[in-house]
C-alpha positions as CSV (number, residue, x, y, z in Angstrom):
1,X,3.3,23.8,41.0
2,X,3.4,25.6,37.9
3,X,0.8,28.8,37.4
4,X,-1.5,28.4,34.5
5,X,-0.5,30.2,31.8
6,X,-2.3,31.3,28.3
7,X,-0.4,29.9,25.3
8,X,0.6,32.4,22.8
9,X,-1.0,32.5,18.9
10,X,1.9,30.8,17.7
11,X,2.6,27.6,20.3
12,X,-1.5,27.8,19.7
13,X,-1.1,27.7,16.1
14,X,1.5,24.8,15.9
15,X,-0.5,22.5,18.3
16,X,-3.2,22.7,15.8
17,X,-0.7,22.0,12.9
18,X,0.4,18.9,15.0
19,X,-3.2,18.1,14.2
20,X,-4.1,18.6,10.9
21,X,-0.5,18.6,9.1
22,X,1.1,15.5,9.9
23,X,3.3,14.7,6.9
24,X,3.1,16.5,2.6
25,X,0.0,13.9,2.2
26,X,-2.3,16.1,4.6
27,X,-0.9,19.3,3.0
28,X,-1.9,18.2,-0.5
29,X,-4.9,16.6,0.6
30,X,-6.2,20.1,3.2
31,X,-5.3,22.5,-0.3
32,X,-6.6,20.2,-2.9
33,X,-10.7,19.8,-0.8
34,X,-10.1,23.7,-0.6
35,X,-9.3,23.9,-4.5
36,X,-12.5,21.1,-4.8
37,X,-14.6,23.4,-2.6
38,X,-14.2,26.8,-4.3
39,X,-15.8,24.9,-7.4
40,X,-12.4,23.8,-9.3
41,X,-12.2,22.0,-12.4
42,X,-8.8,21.7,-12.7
43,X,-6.2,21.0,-9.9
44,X,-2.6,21.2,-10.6
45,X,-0.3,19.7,-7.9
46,X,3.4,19.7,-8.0
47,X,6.4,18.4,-5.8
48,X,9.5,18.9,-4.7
49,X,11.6,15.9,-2.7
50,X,8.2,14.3,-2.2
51,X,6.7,16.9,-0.8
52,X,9.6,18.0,1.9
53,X,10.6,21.1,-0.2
54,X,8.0,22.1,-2.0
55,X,4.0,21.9,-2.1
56,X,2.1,23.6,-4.5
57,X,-1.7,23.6,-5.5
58,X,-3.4,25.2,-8.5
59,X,-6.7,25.2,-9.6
60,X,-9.3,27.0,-11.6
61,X,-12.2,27.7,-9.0
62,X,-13.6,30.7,-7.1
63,X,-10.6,32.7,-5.8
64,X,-10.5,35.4,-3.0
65,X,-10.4,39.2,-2.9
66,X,-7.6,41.5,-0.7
67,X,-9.5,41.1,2.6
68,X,-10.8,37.3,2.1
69,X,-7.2,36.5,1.0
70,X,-6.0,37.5,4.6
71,X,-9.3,36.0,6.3
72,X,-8.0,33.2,5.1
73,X,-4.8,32.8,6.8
74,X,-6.5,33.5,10.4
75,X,-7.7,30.6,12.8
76,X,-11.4,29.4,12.4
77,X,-12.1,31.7,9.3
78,X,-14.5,30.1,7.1
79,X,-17.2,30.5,4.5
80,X,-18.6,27.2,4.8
81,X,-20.4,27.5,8.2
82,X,-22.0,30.5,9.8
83,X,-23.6,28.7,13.1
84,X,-23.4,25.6,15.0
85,X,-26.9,24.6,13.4
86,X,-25.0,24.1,10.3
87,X,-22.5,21.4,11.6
88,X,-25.3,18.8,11.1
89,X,-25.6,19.5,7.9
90,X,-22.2,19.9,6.3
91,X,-21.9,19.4,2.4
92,X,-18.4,20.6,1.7
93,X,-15.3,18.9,2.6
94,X,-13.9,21.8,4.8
95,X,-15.3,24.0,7.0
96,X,-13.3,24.4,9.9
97,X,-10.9,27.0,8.9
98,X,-8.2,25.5,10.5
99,X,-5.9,24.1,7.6
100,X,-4.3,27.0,6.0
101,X,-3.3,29.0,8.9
102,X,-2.2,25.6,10.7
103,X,-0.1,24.9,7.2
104,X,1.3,28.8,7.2
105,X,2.7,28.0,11.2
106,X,4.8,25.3,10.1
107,X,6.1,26.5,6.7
108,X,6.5,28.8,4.1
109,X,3.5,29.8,2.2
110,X,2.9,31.9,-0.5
111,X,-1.2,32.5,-1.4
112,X,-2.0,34.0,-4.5
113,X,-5.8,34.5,-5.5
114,X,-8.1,36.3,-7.8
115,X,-11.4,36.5,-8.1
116,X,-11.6,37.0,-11.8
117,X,-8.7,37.3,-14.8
118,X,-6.6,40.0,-13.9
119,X,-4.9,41.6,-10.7
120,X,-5.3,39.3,-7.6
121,X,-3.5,39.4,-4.6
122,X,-0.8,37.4,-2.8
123,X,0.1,37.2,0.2
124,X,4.0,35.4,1.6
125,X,3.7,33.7,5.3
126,X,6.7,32.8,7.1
127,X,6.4,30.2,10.0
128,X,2.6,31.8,10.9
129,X,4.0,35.5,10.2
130,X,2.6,37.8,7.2
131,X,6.1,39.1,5.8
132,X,4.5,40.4,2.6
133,X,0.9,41.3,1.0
134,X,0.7,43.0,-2.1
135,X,-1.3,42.9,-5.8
136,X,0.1,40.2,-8.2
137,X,-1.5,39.9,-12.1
138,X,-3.2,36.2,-12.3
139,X,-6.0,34.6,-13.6
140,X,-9.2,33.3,-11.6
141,X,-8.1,31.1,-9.2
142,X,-6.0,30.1,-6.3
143,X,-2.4,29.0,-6.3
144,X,-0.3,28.1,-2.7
145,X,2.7,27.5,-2.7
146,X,4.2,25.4,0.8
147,X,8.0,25.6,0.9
148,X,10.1,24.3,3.7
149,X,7.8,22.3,5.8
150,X,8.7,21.6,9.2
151,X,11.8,23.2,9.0
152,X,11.8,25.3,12.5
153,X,10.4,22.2,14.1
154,X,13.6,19.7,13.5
155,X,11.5,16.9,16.3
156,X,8.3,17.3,13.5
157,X,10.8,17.0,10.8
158,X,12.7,13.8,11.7
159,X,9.8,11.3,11.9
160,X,8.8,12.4,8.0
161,X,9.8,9.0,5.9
162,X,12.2,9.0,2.7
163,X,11.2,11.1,-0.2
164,X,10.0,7.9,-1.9
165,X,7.4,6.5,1.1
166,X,6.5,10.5,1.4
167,X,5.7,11.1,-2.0
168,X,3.7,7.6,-2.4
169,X,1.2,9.0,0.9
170,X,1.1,11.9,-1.8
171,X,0.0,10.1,-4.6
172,X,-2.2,7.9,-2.5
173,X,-4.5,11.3,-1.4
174,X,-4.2,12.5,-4.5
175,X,-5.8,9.7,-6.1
176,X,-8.7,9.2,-3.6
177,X,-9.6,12.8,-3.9
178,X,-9.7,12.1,-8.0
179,X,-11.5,8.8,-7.5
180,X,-14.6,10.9,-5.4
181,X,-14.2,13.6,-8.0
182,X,-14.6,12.4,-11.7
183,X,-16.2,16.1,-13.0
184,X,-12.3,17.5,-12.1
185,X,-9.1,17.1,-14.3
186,X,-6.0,15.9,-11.7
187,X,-2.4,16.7,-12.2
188,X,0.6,15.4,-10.4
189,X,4.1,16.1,-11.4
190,X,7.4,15.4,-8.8
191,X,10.5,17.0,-9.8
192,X,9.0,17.6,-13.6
193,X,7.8,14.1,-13.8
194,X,4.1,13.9,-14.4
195,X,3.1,11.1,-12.3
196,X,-0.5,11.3,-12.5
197,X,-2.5,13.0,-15.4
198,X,-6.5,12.7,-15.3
199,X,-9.1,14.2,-17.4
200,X,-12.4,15.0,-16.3
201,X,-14.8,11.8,-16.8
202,X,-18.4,11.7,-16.1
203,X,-18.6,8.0,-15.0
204,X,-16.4,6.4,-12.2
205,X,-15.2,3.4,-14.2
206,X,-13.6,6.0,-16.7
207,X,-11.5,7.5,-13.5
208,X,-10.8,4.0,-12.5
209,X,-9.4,2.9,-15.4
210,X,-7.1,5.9,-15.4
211,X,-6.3,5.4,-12.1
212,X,-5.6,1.4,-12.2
213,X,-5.0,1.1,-16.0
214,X,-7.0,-0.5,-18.6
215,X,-5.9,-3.8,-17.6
216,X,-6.7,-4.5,-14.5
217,X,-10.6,-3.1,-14.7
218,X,-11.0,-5.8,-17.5
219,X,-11.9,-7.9,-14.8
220,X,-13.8,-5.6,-13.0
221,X,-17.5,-5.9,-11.2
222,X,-19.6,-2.7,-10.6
223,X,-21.6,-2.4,-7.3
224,X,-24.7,-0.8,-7.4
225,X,-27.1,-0.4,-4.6
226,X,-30.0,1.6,-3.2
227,X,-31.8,1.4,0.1
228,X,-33.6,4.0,2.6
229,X,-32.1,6.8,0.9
230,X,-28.6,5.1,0.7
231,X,-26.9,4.6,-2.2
232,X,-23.5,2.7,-3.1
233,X,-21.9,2.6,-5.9
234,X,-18.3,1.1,-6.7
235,X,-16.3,-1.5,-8.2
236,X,-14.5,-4.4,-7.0
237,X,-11.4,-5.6,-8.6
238,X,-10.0,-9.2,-8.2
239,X,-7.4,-8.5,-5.6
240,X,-3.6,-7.9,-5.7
241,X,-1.5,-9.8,-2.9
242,X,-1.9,-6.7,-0.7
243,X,-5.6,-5.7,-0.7
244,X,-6.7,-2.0,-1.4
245,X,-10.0,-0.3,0.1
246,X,-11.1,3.2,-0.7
247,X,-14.7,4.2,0.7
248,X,-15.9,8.0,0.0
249,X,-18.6,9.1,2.3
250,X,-20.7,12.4,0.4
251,X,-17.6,12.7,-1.4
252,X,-15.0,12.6,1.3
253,X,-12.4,9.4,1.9
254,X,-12.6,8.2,5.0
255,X,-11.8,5.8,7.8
256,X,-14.3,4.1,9.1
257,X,-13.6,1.3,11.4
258,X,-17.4,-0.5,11.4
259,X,-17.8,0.0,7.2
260,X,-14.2,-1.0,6.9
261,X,-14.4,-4.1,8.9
262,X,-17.8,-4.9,7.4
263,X,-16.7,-4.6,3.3
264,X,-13.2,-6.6,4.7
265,X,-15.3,-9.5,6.2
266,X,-17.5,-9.3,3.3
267,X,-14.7,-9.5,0.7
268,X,-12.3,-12.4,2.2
269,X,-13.4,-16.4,1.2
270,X,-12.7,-19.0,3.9
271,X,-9.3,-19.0,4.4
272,X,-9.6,-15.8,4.9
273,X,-8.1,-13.8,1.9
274,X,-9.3,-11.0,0.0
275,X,-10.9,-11.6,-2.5
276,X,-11.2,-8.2,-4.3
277,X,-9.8,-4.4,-3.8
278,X,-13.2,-2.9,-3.3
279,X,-13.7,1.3,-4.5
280,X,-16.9,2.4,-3.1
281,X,-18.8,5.3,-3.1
282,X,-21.5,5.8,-0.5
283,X,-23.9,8.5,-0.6
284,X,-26.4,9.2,1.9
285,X,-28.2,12.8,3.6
286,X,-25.7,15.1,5.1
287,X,-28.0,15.0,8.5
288,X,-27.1,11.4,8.6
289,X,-23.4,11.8,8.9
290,X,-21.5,13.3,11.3
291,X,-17.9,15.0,9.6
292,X,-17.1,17.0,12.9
293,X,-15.4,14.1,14.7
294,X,-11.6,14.5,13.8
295,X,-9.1,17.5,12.7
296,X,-8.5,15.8,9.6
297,X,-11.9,15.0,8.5
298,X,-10.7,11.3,8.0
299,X,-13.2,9.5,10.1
300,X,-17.0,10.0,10.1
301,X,-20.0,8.8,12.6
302,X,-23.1,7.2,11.3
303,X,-26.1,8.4,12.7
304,X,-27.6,4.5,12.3
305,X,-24.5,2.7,12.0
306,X,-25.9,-1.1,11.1
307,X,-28.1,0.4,8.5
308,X,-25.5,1.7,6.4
309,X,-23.5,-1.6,6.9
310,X,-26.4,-3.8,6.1
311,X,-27.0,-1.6,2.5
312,X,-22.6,-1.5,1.7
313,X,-23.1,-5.7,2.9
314,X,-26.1,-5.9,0.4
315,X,-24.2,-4.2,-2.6
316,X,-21.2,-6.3,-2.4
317,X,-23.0,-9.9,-2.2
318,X,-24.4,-9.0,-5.7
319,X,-20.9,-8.0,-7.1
320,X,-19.1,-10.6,-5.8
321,X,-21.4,-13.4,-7.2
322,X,-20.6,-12.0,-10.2
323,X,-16.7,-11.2,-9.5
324,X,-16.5,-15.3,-8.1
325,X,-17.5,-16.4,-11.8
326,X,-15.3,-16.4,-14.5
327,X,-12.5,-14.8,-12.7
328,X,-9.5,-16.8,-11.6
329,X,-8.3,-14.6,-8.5
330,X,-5.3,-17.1,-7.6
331,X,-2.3,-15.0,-8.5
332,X,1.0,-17.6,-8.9
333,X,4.9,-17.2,-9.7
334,X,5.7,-20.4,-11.3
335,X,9.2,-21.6,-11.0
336,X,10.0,-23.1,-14.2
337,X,13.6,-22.0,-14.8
338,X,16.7,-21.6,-12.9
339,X,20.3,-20.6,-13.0
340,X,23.5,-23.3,-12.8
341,X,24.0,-23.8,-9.2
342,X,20.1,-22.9,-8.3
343,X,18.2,-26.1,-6.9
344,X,16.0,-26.9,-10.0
345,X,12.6,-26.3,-8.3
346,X,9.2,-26.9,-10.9
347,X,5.9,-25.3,-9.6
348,X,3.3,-27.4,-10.4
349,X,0.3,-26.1,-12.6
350,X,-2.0,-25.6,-10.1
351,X,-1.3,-25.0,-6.0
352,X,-4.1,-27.6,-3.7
353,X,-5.5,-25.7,-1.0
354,X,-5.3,-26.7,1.8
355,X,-8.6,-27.9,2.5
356,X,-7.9,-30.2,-0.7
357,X,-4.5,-31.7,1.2
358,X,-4.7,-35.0,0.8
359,X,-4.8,-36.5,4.4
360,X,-3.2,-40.0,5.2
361,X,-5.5,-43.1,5.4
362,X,-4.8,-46.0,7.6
363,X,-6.7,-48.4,5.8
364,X,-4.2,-48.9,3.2
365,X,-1.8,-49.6,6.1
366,X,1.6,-48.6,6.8
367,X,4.0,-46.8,4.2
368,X,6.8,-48.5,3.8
369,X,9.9,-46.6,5.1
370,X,11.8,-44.4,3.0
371,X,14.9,-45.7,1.8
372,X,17.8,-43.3,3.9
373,X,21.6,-44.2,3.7
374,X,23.0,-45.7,7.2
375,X,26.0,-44.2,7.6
376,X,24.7,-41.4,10.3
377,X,28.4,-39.7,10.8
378,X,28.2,-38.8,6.7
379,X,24.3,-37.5,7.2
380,X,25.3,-35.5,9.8
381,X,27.6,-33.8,8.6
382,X,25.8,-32.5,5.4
383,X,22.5,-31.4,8.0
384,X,23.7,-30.3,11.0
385,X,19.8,-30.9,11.9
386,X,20.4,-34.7,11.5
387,X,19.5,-37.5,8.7
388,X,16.7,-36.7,6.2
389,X,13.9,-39.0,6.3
390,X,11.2,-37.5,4.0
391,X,8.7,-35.3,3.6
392,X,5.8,-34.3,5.4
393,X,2.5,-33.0,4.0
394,X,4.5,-32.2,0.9
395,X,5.2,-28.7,3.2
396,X,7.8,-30.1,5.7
397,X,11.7,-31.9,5.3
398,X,11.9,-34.4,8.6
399,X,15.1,-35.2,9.9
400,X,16.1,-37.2,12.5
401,X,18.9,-35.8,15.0
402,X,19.2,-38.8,17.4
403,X,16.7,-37.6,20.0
404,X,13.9,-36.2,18.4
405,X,12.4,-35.2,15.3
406,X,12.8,-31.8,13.2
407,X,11.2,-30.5,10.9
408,X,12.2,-27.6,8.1
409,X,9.4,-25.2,6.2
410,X,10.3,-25.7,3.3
411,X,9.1,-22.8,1.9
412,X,10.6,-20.6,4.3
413,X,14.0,-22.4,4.2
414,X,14.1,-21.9,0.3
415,X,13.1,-18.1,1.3
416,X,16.4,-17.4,3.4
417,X,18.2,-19.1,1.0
418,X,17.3,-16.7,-2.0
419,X,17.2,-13.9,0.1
420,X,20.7,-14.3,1.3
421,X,22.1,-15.0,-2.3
422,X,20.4,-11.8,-3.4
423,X,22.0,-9.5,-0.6
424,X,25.2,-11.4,-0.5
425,X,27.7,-8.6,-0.5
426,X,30.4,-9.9,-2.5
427,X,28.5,-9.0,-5.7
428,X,25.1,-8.0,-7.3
429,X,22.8,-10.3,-8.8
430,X,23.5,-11.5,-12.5
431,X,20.6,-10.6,-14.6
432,X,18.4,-12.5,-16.1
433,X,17.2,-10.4,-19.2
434,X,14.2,-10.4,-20.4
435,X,13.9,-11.3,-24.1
436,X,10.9,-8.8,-24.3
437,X,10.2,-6.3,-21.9
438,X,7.2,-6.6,-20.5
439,X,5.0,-3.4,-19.8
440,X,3.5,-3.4,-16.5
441,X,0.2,-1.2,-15.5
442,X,1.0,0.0,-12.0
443,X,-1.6,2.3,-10.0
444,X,0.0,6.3,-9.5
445,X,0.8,5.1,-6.1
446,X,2.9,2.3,-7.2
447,X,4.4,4.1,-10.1
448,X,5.7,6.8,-7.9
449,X,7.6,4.0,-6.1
450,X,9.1,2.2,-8.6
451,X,10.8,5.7,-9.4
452,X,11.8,6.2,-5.8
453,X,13.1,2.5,-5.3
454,X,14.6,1.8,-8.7
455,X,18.2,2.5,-7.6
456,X,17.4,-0.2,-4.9
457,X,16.0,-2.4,-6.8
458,X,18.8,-2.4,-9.8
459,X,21.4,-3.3,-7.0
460,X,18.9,-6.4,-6.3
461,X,19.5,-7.5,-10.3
462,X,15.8,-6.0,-10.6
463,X,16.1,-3.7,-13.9
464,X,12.8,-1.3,-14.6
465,X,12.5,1.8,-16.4
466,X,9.6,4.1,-17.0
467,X,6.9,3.1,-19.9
468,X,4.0,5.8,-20.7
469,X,1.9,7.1,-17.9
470,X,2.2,4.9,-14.9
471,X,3.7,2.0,-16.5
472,X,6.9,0.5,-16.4
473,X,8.9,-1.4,-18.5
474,X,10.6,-4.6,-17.0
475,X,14.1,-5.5,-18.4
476,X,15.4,-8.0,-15.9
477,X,15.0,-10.1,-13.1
478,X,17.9,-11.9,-10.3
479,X,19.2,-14.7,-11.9
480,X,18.1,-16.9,-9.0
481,X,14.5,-16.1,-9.8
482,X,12.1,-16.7,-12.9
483,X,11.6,-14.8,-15.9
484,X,8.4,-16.5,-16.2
485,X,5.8,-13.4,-15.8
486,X,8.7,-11.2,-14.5
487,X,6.0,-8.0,-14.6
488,X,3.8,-10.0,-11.9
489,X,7.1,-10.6,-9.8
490,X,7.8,-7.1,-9.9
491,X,4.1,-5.5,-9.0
492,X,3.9,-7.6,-6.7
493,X,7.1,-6.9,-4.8
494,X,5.8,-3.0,-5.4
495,X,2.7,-4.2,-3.4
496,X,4.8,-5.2,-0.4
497,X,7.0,-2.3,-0.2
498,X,4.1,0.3,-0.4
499,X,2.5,-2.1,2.6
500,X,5.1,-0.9,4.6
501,X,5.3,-4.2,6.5
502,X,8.4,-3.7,7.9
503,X,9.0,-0.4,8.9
504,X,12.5,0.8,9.7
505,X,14.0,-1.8,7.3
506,X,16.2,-0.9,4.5
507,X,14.1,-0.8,0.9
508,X,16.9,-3.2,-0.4
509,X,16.1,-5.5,2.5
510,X,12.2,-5.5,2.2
511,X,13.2,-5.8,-1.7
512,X,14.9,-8.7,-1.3
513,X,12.6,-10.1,1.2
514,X,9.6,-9.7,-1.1
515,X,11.6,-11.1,-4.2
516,X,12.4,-14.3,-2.4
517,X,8.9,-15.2,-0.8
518,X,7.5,-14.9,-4.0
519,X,9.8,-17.0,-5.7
520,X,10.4,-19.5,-3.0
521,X,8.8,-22.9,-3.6
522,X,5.3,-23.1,-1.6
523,X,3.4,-25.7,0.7
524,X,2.2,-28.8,-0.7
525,X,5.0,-28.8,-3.1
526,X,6.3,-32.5,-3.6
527,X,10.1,-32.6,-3.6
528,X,12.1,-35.4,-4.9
529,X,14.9,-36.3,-2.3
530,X,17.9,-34.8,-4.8
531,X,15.5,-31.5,-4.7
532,X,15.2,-32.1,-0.8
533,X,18.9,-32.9,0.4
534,X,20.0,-30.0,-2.2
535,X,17.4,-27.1,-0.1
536,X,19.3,-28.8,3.1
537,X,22.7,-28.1,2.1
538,X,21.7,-24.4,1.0
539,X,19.8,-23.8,3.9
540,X,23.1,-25.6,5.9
541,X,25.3,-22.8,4.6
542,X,23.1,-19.9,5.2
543,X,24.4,-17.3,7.1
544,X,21.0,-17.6,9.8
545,X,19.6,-21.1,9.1
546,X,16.8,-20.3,11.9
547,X,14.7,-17.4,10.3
548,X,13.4,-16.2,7.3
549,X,13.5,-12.5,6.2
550,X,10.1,-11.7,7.8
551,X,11.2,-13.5,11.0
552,X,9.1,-16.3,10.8
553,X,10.9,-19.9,12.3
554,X,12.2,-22.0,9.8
555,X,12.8,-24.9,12.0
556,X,11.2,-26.7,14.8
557,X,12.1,-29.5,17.1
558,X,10.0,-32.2,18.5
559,X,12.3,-34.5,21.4
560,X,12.0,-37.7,21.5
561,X,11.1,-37.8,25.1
562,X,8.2,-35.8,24.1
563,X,7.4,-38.1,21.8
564,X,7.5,-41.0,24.0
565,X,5.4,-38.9,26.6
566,X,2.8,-38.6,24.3
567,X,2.4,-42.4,23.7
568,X,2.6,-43.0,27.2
569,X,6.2,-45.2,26.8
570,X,8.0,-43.8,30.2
């Protein structure tokens, strides 16, 4: 057996990177609560290949003298605690003295600090070893600069994610840190490209609306709440497809499994969608909270757990009585135009829930049978499923093979069928343009990956360009799809890429997948038998009839022995 062994300071010091640095995101996030800490009031962050080659942090706060500056750099070194009687009562966002050191093991790092306008001091780290410390001219302030991260460490290095899904967890701290901070100006800039730029506000609708544009907090609902020394306040915004939380405990974003699941329950309607992205700000004594319960600070304990979820639970049924109003939340892609050789598909106005599904009656007595042609050999050889008999449920094609029944999604079917013609590697996409551009709002988070996935998404026929600020302007769409309210096709297939749904897929693919299930026709969509028969012969010369793109069965077959079982014939 193997003696026991100490671990030197640097295997030491890179087990606790493992913990606190696990991709750009938790530099950015570890320098920028340092920059919030030392009293800042502007923070500068900028990029470099999302964060792989360069992370840098300015701001404006209380900066550090010669000795402090190398304090700094050493395990456990911190001015926010002095004993453990002052764990249970922490009111900054760090305090272990573990981030910068654990940054300086993995990467190059350059600190420079002063403590008032004038000569400061900086200080180069290479890989947790001090190569350089000497006086620098700067004004107050700190400014670290993180090149090369993970670079000696190629196993750390090869689970990071593209530049674009990298730079988007980036963006995503960035802007919960802003969100919990409205008093501090935010800047984000990627290879020269300001992707966010915040002022300081005084009231957390202003950030909001900087944050999510103007647009979108039109329809907005404040939460405000008070109870027992807890206070929320918030705002809930009719949801997008993919639904967005952000809860700030005393200032600090955090993952809470029991508030999460309670403000998600609280949020969805019956069947079970959400109904709003919920930003919520919950404020409560610092004894009441514990912050000491993981490396990153990203998960919290409640000293009285149900208390806090009763007051968030509280809050949010007075907001979303008023958010259920006036405010149509059903987001739809109609389908009113297609290109020669598309099946001509028409959305209908309005899509019936399915609780309003009309269900059949047998007091009106049989329906008489649909009219099908009799010659089976032709039939069968245009649906290699069998003869088309109608629909079902306005949701489902039936066929008849001979010795059983099968039915086709349609929905899914039509989704493999655009999907294919939009990957289809003889040729990309004609494009539809758009007569007018139309200027689309996107959050930072979303902006930063419409920059990263443009080249993707032009090879899909999908043609964007940047706008002002976050926006983007949409010039095209794939010919197969609609221009009908192109921008909402686009932000939405935004949404499902930064969801990450399938991970490991090519961007083009998950694209392309998006594209087509929003454009697909839906359930409870009546189909005229042309309309029907023409979705069969698509779906008949797809390349995998079976699946859609998200790997969901597009056909299923009852036997008829089954059926006979069922009605006890033997």
């Amino acid at each position: 057996m193997p003696r026991i062994r100490v671990l030197s300071d640097a295997v030491v010091n890179q087990i606790a990177a493992g913990e606190v640095v696990e991709r750009p995101a938790s530099v950015a996030k570890e320098l920028i609560e340092n920059a919030l800490d030392a009293g800042a009031t502007k923070v500068s962050i900028r990029l470099l290949a999302g964060g792989r080659e360069l992370i840098e942090v300015e701001d404006d706060g209380v900066g550090m003298d010669h000795d402090d500056a190398l304090l700094a750099l050493e395990r456990h070194a911190t001015s926010k605690i002095a004993s453990a009687d002052d764990l249970a009562r922490i009111a900054t966002l760090g305090f272990r003295g573990e981030a910068l050191p654990s940054i300086a093991a993995v990467a190059r790092v350059t600190l420079e600090t002063a403590c008032g306008d004038g000569e400061g001091t900086r200080v180069e780290v290479a890989f947790g070893r001090i190569v350089r410390c000497e006086p620098c001219a700067r004004p107050r302030g700190t400014r670290v600069a993180v090149r090369d991260l993970f670079e000696r460490l190629p196993a750390r290095r090869k689970f990071l994610r593209t530049e674009a899904t990298e730079l988007r967890h980036v963006v995503a701290a960035v802007s919960a840190l802003a969100l919990t901070h409205t008093a501090v100006s935010f800047t984000l800039t990627h290879a020269n490209r300001a992707l966010l730029r915040v002022p300081a506000v005084s009231k957390l609708e202003e950030r909001l609306a900087d944050l999510l544009g103007a647009t979108r907090l039109r329809t907005a609902r404040p939460v405000r709440h008070a109870s027992g020394g807890i206070a929320i306040e918030g705002v809930l915004v009719p949801a997008a497809r993919t639904a967005e939380l952000v809860v700030a405990v005393n200032g600090r974003a955090v993952h809470d499994r029991v508030l999460a699941g309670a403000v998600n329950r609280a949020l969805r309607d019956r069947s079970g969608r959400a109904e709003a992205d919920a930003y919520l700000l919950v404020t409560l004594p610092s004894e009441q909270v514990d912050v000491n319960v993981h490396p990153t600070k990203a998960e919290v304990r409640f000293a009285e757990p149900s208390r806090v979820v009763s007051v968030v639970t509280q809050a949010l049924a007075a907001s979303l009585v008023a958010l259920r109003g006036p405010i149509a939340l059903t987001r739809l892609v109609t389908i009113s135009e297609h290109a020669p050789g598309v099946a001509a598909f028409t959305a209908p106005a309005a899509e019936p829930t399915p609780e309003h599904t009309p269900a059949p009656t047998l007091e009106r007595g049989p329906a008489p049978p649909p009219q099908v042609r009799e010659s089976v050999p032709d039939l069968y050889r245009l649906f290699p499923w069998g003869r088309y008999i109608g629909q079902y449920r306005d949701s489902y094609l039936l066929l008849d093979d001979g010795d059983g029944l099968v039915l086709i999604d349609q929905h899914v079917a039509h989704e493999r069928v655009l999907f294919e013609r939009l990957l289809a590697a003889d040729a990309r996409p004609a494009v539809q343009g758009l007569l007018l551009p139309e200027v689309v709002e996107l959050t930072p988070a979303l902006a930063a990956l419409a920059n990263g996935a443009a080249d993707e998404l032009r090879a899909l026929g999908v043609e964007i360009e940047p706008a002002s600020g976050t926006s983007v302007r949409v010039l095209g769409v794939p010919a197969p799809l609609p221009t009908a309210r192109a921008g909402a096709l686009v932000e939405q297939v935004l949404q499902d890429l930064a969801a990450d749904a399938t991970p490991g897929v090519a961007v083009r693919e998950q694209a392309a997948a998006s594209l087509a299930c929003h454009a697909a026709i839906k359930k409870h969509r009546p189909l005229s038998r042309t309309e029907a028969e023409r979705l069969l012969s698509e779906l008949a010369a797809a390349a995998d009839p079976h699946r859609c793109p998200h790997g969901r069965p597009i056909i299923v077959r009852v036997p008829h022995a089954e059926i006979e079982r069922r009605v006890g014939r033997h």
